[in-house]
C-alpha positions in Angstrom: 70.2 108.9 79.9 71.9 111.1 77.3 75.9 111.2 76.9 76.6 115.3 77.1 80.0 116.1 75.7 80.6 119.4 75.2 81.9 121.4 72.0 85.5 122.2 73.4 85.9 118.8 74.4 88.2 116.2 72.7 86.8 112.9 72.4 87.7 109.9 70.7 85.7 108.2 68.1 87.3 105.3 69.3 86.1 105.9 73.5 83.5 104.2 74.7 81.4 106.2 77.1 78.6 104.9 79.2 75.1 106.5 79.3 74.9 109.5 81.6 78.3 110.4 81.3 79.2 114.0 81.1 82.6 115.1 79.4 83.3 119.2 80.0 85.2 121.7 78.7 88.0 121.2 77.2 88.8 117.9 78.2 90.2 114.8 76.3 89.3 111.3 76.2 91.7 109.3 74.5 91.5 106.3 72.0 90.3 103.1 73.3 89.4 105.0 76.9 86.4 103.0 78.4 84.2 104.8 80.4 80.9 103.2 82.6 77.3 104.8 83.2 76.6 108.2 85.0 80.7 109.4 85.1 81.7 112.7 85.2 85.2 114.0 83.2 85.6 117.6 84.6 87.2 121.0 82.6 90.5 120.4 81.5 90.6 116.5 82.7 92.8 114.1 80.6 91.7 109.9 80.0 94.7 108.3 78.9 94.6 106.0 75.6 93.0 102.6 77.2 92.2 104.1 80.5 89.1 102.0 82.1 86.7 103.7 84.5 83.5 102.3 86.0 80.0 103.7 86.6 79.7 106.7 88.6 82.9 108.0 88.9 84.1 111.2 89.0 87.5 113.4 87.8 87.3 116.5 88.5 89.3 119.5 86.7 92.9 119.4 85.7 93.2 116.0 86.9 95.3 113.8 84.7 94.7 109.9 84.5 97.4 108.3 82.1 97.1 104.7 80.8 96.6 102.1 81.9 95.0 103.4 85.0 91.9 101.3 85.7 89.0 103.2 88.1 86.3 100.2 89.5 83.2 102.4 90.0 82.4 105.3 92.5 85.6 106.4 92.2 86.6 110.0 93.1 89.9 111.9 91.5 89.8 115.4 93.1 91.2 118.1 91.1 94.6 118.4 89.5 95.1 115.1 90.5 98.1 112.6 88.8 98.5 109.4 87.8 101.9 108.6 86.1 102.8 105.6 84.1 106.4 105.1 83.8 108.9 103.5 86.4 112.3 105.6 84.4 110.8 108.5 82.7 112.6 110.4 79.9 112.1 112.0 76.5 115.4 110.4 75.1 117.8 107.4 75.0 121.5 107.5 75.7 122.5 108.3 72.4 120.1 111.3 72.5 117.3 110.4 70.0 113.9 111.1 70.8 112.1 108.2 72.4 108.5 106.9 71.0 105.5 105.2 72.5 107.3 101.8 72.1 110.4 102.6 73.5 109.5 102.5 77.3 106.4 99.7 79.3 103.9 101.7 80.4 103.0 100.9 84.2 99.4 102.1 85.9 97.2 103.0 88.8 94.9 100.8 89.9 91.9 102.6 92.0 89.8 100.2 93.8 85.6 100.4 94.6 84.7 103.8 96.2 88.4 105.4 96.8 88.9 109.0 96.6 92.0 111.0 95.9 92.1 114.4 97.2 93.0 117.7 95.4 97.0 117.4 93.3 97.8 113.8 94.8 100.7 112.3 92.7 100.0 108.4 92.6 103.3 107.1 91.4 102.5 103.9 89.1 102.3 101.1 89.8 100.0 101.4 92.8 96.7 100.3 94.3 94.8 102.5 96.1 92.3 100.0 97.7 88.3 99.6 98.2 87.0 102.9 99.8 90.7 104.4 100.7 91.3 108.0 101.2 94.3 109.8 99.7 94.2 113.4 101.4 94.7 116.4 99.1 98.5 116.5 98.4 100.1 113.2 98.7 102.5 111.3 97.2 101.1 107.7 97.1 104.5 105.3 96.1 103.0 102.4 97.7 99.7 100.4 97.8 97.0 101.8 99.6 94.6 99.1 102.0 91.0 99.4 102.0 89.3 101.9 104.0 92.6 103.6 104.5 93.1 106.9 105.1 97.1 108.3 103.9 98.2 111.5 103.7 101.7 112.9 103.1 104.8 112.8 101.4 105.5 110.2 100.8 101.8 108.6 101.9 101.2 107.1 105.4 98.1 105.6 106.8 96.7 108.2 109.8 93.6 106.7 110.1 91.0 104.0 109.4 87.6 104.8 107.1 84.6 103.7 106.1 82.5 104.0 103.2 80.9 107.3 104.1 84.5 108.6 103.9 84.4 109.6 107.5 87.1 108.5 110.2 86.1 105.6 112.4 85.9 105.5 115.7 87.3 102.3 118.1 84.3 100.4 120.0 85.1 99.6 123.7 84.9 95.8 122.0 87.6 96.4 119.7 86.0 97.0 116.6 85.9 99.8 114.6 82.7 101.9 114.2 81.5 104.4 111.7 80.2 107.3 113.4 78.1 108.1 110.5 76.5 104.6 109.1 76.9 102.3 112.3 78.8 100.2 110.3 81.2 97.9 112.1 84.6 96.7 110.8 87.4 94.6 112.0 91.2 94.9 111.9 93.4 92.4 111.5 97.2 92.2 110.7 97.3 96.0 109.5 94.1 95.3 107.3 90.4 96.8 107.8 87.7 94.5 106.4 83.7 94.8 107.3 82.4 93.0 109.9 79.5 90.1 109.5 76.2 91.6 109.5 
């Protein structure tokens, strides 16, 4: 399938982008940004210099992904999303001059198979936001995320359990956890989700 960047785009000579992907309106793709088959980079959306995203995934507008975020595929970045990338932040050093790109260690978000992050989540680096989480519109994530966890607030909590259709699960009478949607049958243990043998 055919890349489609369009004309008010900004895109790298030096990105890679997978076929299928779509880059809109007056986004940016940075140097050295990797992107995989079939993704979508929505108006306004920014890829950080080195960013890595897998197939299918999808940021939608105004959602800003700095370096060295890494995306494993189907992920989902809603709109006006952030992912920052430095632990002390600040445009100068003691003695006032300006700092540069060298002057500070660049830390990043790390977003797991099939997570989504709702609509202006902050995701403070460094983080992982685990296989099919779910950050609700709005959060502050500051610490790791498990799989199939849904967290919402600020700062980011777990309320719930999910599966891979994204929908809350539901506790079986035998103790596992069921998805209302697929059938599909998990198993906590120890504050962790994990799929149960089929």
């Amino acid at each position: 399938m055919a890349i489609r960047v369009q004309d008010s785009a900004d895109v790298s000579p030096d990105a890679t982008l997978g076929d299928g992907t779509s880059v809109w309106h007056l986004a940016q793709v940075r140097e050295a940004a990797v992107l995989g088959q079939n993704c979508i980079v929505g108006r306004g959306a920014y890829v950080g210099t080195g960013v890595v995203m897998g197939d299918n995934c999808k940021l939608q507008n105004y959602a800003l992904v700095y370096e060295p975020a890494v995306l494993e595929d189907g992920v989902f970045v809603g709109p006006a999303v952030v992912f920052t990338n430095d632990h002390y932040p600040r445009s100068i050093d003691p003695d006032g001059t300006l700092k540069r790109g060298d002057d500070w260690e660049a830390v990043g978000v790390t977003v797991r198979q099939g997570a989504s992050i709702g609509a202006r989540s902050v995701c403070v680096a460094p983080v992982t936001i685990g296989r099919w989480a779910l950050v609700a519109a709005g959060s502050v994530v500051v610490r790791d995320v498990p799989d199939f966890a849904l967290v919402a607030g600020v700062p980011a909590k777990r309320l719930r359990w999910v599966g891979r259709a994204g929908v809350p699960l539901e506790r079986d009478a035998d103790g596992t956890w069921v998805c209302p949607k697929t059938g599909e049958r998990y198993i906590e243990e120890n504050d962790r989700l994990m799929e149960a043998a089929q």
